[in-house]
DRENDO-1510 file (C-alpha; in Angstrom, 1 decimal, always signed):
<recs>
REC; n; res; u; v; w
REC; 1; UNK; +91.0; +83.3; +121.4 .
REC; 2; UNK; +90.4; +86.5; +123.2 .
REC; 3; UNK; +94.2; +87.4; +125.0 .
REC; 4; UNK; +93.9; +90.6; +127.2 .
REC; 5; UNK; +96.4; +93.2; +126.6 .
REC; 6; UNK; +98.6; +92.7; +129.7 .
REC; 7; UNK; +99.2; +88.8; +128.6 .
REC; 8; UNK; +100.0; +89.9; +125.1 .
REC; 9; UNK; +102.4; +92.6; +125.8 .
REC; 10; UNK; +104.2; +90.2; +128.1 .
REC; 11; UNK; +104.3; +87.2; +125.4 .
REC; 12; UNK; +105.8; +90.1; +123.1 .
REC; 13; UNK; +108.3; +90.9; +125.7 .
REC; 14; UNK; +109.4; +87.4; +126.2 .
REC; 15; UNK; +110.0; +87.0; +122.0 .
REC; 16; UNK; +111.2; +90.0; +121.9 .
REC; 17; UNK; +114.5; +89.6; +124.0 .
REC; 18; UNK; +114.3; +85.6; +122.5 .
REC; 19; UNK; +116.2; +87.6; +119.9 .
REC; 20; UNK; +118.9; +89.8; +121.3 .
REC; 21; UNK; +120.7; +92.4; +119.4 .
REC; 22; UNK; +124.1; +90.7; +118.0 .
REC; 23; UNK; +127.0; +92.5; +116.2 .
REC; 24; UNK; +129.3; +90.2; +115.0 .
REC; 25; UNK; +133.3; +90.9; +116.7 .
REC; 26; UNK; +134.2; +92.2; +113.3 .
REC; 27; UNK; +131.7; +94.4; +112.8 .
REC; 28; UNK; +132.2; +98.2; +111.7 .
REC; 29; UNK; +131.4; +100.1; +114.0 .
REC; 30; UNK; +130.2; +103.8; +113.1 .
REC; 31; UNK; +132.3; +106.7; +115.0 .
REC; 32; UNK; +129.5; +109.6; +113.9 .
REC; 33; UNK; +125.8; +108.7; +114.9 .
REC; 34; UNK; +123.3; +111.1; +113.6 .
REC; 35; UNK; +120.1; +110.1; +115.0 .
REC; 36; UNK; +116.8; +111.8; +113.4 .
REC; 37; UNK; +113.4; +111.2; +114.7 .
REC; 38; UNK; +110.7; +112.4; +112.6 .
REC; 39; UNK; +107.8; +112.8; +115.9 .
REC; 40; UNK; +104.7; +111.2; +114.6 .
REC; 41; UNK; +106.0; +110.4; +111.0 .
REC; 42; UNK; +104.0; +107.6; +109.4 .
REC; 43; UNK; +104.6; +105.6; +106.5 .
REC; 44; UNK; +101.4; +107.4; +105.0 .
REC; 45; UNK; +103.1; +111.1; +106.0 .
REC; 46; UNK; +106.3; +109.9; +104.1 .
REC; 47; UNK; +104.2; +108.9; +100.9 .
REC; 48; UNK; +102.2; +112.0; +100.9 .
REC; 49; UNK; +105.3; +114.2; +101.0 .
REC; 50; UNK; +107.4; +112.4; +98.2 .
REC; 51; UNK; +104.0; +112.9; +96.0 .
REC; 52; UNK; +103.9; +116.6; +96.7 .
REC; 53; UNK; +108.0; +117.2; +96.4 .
REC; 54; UNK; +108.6; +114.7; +93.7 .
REC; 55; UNK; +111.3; +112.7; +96.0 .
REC; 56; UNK; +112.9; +113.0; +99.3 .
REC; 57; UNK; +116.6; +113.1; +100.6 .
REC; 58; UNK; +115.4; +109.8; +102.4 .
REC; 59; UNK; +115.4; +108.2; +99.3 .
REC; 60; UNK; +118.8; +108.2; +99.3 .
REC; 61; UNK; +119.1; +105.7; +102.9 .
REC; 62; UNK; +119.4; +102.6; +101.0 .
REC; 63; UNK; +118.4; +100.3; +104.5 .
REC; 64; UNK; +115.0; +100.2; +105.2 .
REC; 65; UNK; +113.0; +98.2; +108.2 .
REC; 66; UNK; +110.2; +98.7; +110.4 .
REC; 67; UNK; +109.8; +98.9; +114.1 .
REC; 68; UNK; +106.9; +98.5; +116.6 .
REC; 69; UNK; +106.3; +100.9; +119.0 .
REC; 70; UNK; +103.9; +99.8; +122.5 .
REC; 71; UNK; +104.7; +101.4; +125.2 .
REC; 72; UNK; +104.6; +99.2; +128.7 .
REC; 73; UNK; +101.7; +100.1; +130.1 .
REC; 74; UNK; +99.7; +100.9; +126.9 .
REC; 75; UNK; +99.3; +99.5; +123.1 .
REC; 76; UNK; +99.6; +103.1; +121.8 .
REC; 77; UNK; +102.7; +104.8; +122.5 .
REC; 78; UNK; +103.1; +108.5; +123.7 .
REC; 79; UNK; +106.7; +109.9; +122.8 .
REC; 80; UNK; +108.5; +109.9; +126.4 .
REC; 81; UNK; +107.7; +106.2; +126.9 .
REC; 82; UNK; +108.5; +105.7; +122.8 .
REC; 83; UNK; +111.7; +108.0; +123.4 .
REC; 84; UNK; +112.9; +106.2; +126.4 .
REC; 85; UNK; +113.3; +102.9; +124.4 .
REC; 86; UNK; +115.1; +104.5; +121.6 .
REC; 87; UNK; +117.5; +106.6; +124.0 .
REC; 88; UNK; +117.7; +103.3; +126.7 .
REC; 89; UNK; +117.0; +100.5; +125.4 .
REC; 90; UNK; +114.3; +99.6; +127.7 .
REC; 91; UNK; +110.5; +99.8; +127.9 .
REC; 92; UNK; +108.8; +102.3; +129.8 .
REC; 93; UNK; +105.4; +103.6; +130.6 .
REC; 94; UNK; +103.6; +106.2; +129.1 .
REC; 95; UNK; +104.5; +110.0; +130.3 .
REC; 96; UNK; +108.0; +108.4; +131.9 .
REC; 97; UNK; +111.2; +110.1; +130.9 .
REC; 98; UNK; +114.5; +107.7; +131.6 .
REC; 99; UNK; +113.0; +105.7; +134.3 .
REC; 100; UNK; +112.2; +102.0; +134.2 .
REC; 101; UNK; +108.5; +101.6; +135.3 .
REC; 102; UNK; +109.4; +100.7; +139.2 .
REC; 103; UNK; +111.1; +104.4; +139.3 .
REC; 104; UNK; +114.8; +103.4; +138.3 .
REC; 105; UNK; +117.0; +105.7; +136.0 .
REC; 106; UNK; +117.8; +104.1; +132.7 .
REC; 107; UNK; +121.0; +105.2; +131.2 .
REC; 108; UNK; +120.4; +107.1; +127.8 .
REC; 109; UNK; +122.7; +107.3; +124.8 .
REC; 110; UNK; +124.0; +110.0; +125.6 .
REC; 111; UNK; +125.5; +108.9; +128.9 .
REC; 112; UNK; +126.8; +105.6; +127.5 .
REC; 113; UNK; +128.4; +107.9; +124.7 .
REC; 114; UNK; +129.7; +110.8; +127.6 .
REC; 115; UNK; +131.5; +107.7; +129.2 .
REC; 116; UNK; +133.9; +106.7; +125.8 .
REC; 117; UNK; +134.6; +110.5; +125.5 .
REC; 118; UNK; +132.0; +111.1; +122.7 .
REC; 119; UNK; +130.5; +114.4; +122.3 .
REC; 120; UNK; +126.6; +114.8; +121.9 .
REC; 121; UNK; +123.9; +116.8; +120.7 .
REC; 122; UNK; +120.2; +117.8; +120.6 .
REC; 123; UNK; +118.8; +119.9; +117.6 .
REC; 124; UNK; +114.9; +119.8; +117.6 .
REC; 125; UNK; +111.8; +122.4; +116.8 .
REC; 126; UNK; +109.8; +122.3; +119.9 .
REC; 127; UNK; +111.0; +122.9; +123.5 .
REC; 128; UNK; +114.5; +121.4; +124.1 .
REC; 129; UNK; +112.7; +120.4; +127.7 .
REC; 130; UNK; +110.0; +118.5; +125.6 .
REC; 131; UNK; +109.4; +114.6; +125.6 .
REC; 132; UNK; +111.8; +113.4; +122.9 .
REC; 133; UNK; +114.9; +115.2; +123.6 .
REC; 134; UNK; +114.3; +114.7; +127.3 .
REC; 135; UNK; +114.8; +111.1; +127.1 .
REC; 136; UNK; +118.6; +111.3; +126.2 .
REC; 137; UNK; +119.2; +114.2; +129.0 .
REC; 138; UNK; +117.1; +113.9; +132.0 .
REC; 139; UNK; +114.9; +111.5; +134.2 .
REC; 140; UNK; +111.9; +111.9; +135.9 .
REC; 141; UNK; +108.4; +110.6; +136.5 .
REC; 142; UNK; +106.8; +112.8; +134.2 .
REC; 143; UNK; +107.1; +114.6; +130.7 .
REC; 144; UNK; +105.3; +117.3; +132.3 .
REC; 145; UNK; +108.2; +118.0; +134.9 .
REC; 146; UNK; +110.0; +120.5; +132.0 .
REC; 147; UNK; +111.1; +123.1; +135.1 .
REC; 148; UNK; +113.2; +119.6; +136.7 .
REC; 149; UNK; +114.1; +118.6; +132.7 .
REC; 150; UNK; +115.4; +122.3; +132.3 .
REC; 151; UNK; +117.7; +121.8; +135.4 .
REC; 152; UNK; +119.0; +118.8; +134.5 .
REC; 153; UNK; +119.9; +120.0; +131.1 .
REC; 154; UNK; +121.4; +123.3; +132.5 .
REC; 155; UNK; +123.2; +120.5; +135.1 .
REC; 156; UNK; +124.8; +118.4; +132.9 .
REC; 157; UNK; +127.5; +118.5; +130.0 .
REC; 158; UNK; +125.4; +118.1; +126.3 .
REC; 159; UNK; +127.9; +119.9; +124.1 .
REC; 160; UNK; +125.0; +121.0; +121.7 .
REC; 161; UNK; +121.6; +122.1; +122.7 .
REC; 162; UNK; +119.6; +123.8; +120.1 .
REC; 163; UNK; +115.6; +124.6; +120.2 .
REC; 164; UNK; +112.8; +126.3; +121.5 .
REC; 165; UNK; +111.7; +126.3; +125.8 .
REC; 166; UNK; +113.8; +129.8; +126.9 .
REC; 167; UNK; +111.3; +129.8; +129.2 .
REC; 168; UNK; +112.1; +126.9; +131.5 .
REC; 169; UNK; +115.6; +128.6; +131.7 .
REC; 170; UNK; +114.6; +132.1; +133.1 .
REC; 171; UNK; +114.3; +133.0; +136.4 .
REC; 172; UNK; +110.7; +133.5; +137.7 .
REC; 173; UNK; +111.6; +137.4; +138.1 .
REC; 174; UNK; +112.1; +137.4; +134.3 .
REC; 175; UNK; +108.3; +138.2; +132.2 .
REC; 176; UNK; +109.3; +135.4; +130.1 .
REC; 177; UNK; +109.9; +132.6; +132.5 .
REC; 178; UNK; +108.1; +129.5; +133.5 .
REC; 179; UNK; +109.8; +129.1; +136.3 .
REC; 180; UNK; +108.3; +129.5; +139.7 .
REC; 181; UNK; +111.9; +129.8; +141.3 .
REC; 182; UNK; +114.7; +132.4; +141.1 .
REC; 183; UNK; +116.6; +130.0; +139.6 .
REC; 184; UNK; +118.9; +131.5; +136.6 .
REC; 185; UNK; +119.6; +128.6; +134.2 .
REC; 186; UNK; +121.2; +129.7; +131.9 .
REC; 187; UNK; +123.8; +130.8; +134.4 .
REC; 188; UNK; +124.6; +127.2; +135.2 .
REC; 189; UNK; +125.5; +126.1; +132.0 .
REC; 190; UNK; +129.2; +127.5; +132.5 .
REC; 191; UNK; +129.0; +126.6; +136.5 .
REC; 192; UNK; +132.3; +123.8; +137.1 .
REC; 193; UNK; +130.4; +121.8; +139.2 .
REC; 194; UNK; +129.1; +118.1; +139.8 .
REC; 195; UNK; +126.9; +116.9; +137.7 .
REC; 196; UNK; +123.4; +116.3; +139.0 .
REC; 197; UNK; +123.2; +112.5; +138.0 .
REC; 198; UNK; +126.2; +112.0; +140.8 .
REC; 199; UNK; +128.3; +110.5; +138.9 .
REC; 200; UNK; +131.2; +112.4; +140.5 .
REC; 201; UNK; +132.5; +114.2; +137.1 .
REC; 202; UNK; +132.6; +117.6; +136.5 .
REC; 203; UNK; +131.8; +119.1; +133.5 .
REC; 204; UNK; +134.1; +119.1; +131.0 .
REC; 205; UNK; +135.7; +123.1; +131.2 .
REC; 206; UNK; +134.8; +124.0; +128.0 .
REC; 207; UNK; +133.2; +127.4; +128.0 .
REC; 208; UNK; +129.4; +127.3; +126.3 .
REC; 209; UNK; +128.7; +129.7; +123.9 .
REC; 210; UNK; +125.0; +130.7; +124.6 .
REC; 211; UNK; +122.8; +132.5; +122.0 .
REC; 212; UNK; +119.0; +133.4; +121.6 .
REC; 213; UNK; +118.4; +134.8; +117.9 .
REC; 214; UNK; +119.3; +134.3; +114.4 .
REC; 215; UNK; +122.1; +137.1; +114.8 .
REC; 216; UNK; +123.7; +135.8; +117.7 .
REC; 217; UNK; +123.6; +131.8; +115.6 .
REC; 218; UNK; +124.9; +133.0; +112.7 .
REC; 219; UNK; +127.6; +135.0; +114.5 .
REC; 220; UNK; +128.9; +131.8; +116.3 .
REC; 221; UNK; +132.8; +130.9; +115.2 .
REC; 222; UNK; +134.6; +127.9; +116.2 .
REC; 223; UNK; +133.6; +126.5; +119.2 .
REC; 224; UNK; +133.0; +123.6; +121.7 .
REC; 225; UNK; +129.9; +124.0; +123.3 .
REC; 226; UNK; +127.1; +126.0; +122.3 .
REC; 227; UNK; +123.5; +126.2; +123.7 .
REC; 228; UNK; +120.8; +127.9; +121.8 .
REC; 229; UNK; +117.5; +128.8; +122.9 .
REC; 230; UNK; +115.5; +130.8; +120.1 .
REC; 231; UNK; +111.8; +130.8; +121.3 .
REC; 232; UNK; +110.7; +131.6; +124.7 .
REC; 233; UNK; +108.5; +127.8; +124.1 .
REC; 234; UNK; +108.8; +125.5; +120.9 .
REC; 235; UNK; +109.8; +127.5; +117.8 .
REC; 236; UNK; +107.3; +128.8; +115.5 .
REC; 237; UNK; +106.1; +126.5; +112.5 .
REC; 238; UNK; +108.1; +126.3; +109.3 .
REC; 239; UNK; +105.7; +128.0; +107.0 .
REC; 240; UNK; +105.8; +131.1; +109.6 .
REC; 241; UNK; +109.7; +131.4; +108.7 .
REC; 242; UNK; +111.5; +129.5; +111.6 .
REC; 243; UNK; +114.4; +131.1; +111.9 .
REC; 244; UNK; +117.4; +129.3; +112.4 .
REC; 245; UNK; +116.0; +126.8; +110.3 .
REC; 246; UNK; +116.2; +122.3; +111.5 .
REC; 247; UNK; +118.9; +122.5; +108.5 .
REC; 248; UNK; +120.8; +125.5; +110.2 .
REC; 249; UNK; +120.7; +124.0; +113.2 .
REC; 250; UNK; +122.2; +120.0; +112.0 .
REC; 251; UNK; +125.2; +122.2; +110.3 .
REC; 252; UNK; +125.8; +123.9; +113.2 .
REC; 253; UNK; +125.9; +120.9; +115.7 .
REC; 254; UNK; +127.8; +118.7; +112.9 .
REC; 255; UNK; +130.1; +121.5; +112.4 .
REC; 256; UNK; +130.9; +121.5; +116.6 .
REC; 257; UNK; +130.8; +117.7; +117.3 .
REC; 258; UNK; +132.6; +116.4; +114.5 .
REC; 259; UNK; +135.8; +118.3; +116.2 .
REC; 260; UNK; +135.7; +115.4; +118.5 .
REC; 261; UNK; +138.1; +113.2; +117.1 .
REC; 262; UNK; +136.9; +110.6; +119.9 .
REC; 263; UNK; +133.5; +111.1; +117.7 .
REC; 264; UNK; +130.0; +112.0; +118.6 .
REC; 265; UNK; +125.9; +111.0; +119.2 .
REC; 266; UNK; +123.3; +113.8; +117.7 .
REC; 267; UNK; +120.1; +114.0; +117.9 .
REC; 268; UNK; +118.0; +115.6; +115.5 .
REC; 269; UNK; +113.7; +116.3; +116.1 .
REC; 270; UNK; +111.2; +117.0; +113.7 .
REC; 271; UNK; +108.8; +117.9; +116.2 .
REC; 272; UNK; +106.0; +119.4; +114.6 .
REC; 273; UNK; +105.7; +116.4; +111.8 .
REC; 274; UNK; +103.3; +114.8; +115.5 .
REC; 275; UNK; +101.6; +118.4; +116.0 .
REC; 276; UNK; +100.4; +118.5; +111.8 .
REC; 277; UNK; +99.0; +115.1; +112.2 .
REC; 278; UNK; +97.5; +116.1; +115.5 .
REC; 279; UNK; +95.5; +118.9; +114.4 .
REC; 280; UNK; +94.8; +116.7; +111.3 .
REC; 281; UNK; +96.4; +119.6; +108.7 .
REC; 282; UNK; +97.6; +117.7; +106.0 .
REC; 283; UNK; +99.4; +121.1; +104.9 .
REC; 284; UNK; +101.2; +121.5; +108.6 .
REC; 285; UNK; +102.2; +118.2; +108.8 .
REC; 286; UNK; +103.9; +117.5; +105.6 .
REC; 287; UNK; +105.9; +120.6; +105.2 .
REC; 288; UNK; +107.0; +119.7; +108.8 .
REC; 289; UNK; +108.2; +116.4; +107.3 .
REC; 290; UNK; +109.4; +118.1; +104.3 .
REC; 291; UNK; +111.9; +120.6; +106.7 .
REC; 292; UNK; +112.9; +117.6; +108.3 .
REC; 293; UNK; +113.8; +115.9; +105.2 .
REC; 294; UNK; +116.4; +118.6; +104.4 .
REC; 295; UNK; +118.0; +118.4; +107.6 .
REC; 296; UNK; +118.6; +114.7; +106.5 .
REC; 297; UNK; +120.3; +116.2; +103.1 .
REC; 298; UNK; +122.5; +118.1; +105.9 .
REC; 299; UNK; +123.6; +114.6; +107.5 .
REC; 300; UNK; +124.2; +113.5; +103.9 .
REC; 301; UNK; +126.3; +115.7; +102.9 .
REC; 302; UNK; +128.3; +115.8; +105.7 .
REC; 303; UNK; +128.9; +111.7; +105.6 .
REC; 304; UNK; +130.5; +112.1; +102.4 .
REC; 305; UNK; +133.5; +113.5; +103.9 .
REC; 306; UNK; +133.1; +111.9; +107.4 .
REC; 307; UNK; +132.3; +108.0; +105.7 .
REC; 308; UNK; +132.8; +106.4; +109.2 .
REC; 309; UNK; +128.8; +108.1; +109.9 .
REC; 310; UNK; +125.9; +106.3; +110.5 .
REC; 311; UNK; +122.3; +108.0; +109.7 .
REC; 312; UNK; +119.6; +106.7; +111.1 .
REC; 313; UNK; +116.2; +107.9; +110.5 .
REC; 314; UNK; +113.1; +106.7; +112.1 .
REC; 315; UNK; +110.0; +107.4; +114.3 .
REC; 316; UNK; +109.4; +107.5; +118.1 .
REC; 317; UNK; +104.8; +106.3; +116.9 .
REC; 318; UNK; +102.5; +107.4; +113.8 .
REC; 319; UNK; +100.0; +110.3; +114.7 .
REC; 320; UNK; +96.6; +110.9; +113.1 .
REC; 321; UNK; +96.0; +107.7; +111.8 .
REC; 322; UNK; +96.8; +109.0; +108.3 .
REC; 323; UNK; +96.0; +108.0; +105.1 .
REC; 324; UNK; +96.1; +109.0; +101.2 .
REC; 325; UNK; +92.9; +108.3; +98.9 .
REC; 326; UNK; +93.7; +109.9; +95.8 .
REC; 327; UNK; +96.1; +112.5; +94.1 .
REC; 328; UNK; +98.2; +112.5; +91.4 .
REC; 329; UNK; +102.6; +111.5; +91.2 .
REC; 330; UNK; +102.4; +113.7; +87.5 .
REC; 331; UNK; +100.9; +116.6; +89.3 .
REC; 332; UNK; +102.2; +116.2; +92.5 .
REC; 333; UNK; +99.3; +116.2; +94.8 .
REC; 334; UNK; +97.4; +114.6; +97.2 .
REC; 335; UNK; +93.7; +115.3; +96.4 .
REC; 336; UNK; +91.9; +113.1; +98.8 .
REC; 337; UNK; +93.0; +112.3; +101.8 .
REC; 338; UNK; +92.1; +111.2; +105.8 .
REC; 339; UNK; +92.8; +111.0; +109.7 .
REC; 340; UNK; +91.2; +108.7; +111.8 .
REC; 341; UNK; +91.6; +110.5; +115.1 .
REC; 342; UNK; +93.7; +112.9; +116.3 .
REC; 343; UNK; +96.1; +110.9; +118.5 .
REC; 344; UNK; +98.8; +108.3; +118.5 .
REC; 345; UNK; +98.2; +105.3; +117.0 .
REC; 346; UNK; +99.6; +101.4; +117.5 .
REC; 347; UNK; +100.9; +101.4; +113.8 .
REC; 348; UNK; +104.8; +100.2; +112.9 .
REC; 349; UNK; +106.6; +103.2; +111.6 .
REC; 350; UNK; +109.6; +102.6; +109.1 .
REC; 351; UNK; +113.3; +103.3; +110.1 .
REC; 352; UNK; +115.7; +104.4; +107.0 .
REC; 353; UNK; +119.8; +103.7; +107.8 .
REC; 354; UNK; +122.9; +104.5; +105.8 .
REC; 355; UNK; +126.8; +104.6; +106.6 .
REC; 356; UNK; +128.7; +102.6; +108.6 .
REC; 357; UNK; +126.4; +100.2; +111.1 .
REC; 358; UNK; +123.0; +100.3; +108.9 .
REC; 359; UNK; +122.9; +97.0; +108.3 .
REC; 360; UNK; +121.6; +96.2; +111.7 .
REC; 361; UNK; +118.5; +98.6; +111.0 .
REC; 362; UNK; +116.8; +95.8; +108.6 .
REC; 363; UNK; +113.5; +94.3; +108.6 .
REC; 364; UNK; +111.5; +93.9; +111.4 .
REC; 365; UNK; +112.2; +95.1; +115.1 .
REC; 366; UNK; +111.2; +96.6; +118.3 .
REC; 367; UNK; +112.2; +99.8; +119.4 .
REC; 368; UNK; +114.1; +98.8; +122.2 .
REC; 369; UNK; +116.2; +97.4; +119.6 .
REC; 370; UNK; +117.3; +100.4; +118.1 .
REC; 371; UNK; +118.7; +101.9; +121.3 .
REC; 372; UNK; +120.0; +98.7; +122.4 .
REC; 373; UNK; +122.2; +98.5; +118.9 .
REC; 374; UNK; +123.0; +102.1; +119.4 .
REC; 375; UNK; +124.0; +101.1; +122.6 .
REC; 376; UNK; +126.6; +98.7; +121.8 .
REC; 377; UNK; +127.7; +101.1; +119.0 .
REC; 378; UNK; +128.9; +103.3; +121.8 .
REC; 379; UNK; +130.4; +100.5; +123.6 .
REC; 380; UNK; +132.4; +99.7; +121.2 .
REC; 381; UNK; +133.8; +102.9; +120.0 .
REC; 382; UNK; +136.6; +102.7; +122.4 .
REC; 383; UNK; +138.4; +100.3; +119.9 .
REC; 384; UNK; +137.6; +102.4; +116.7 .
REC; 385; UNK; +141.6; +103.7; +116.0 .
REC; 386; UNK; +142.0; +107.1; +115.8 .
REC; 387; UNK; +142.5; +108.4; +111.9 .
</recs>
């Protein structure tokens, strides 16, 4: 029987929430979220790399389950409309940051967390106005909108913001800007004033610590809010030195937001894992994935002190259509291997949990149900006593 797409994805829809998220009243509840999203991070990408290194530090996330990934307008995901459902909770359409397909803002993570008092960060390696951390601080129409994603960052109250996209930030005077405005961003992010969203809060007073090299980063002492813009676009690939490193960066933010004794959401981006598999370089991609992988030894490491943590490690679609032929475990190498295309692809991609909560990341599941869970992790914070 020959079901047309738009039928399908709405039979899907309907099983789907047949099966709500549910967290038993007793349930732990994490009061740490560490949230990485390896961009465009297959199954086949994860293989290749534990072949080459000899293991991961994902090996040590003992939960393991597998989500799908369709978009609502399209079988093939792109990473705002993938993002969305993991920051929301909700289905979008391709190219749609925060906004349900009619146009209406979705609230994010972030915001849900920003409500219980929780702090929150974004630590990626490509523009901090790009698709996937834009889902958790902004909404518009359109991934493209980065000069309206750059305001609402500068707008509202993220404690950590660290990345590439100085650009967005400048004003149009500046020879580095993107900007077609006088608008100085970076100016705004000390501003006392309402947030954009019109929510009728201020900011939260804290002075933000702003840096835009490796100097300035490593000079940073104790404290609360700190934004960091180190490229004047998305940061240059690992292999060409990126400097602070993904690793840098997660201490960093986990060495700011765990102050919060309320707790905290972050968000961490291996960007360039997508861009690898998009240019079909096997080499580009996997030492992407490999970088990323030490940020999640960062995480780790930090959990064994902070055991209330949960680490969840996933990704927003596959890209490249990846897969291994040959190579060799006792030599570590992949000798023969293949894309399929040079896009996104329908594929599930795995998710990897430890700490408290990661029992709810097992076997099969949508992505909506990933932000949904995270959600209610949020919620319920409020009644997490104080240590």
């Amino acid at each position: 029987m020959n079901i047309r797409w738009p039928v399908f994805r709405l039979i899907v829809c309907l099983l789907l929430s047949a099966f709500p998220v549910l967290l038993s009243a007793n349930a732990e509840m994490p009061r740490n979220i560490i949230f990485f999203i390896g961009d465009g991070m297959g199954l086949s990408q994860i293989s290749a790399a534990r072949i080459i290194n000899g293991h991961l530090n994902l090996d040590q996330l003992p939960l393991t389950g597998i989500q799908t990934t369709y978009s609502n307008n399209e079988l093939v995901t792109d990473s705002a409309a993938a993002g969305t459902a993991l920051s929301t909770g909700y289905k979008t359409d391709n190219g749609v940051i925060a906004l349900s397909p009619d146009g209406r803002p979705l609230k994010t993570l972030f915001e849900y967390a920003k409500e219980k008092n929780m702090s929150t960060g974004l630590v990626v390696t490509c523009s901090v106005t790009h698709a996937t951390p834009a889902v958790f601080v902004a909404h518009t129409d359109s991934r493209k909108n980065q000069l309206t994603i750059a305001r609402q960052i500068a707008e509202g109250d993220t404690d950590v913001i660290l990345g590439g996209g100085l650009g967005y930030f400048l004003p149009h005077s500046n020879p580095n800007s993107y900007r077609y405005d006088e608008l100085d961003l970076i100016s705004f992010f000390n501003k006392q004033e309402l947030n954009q969203k019109g929510a009728g809060q201020k900011k939260s007073g804290q002075k933000t610590t702003v840096v835009f090299n490796l100097q300035q980063f490593n000079n940073v002492g104790e404290v609360k809010r700190l934004v960091g813009l180190f490229a004047r676009k998305h940061l240059p690939k690992v292999s060409q030195n990126r400097q602070p490193s993904l690793a840098d960066m997660t201490r960093k933010a986990l060495q700011i937001l765990s102050g919060n004794p309320q707790g905290f959401v972050l968000m961490v981006e291996g960007s360039q894992i997508d861009w690898g598999g998009h240019q079909n370089d096997q080499a580009y991609m996997l030492s992407e994935l490999v970088d990323f992988d030490k940020a999640i030894a960062v995480a780790l490491e930090f959990s064994k002190t902070h055991p209330d943590t949960l680490i969840l490690v996933t990704a927003d679609h596959e890209t490249g259509g990846y897969a291994i032929h040959n190579g060799s475990i006792k030599e570590q190498k992949v000798t023969d291997s293949a894309f399929t295309t040079r896009h996104h692809t329908a594929t599930m991609v795995p998710v990897f949990a430890t700490g408290t909560g990661s029992e709810a990341f097992s076997g099969i599941m949508d992505n909506t149900d990933i932000g949904k869970t995270l959600i209610e992790f949020v919620n319920r914070a409020s009644a997490i006593p104080e240590k």
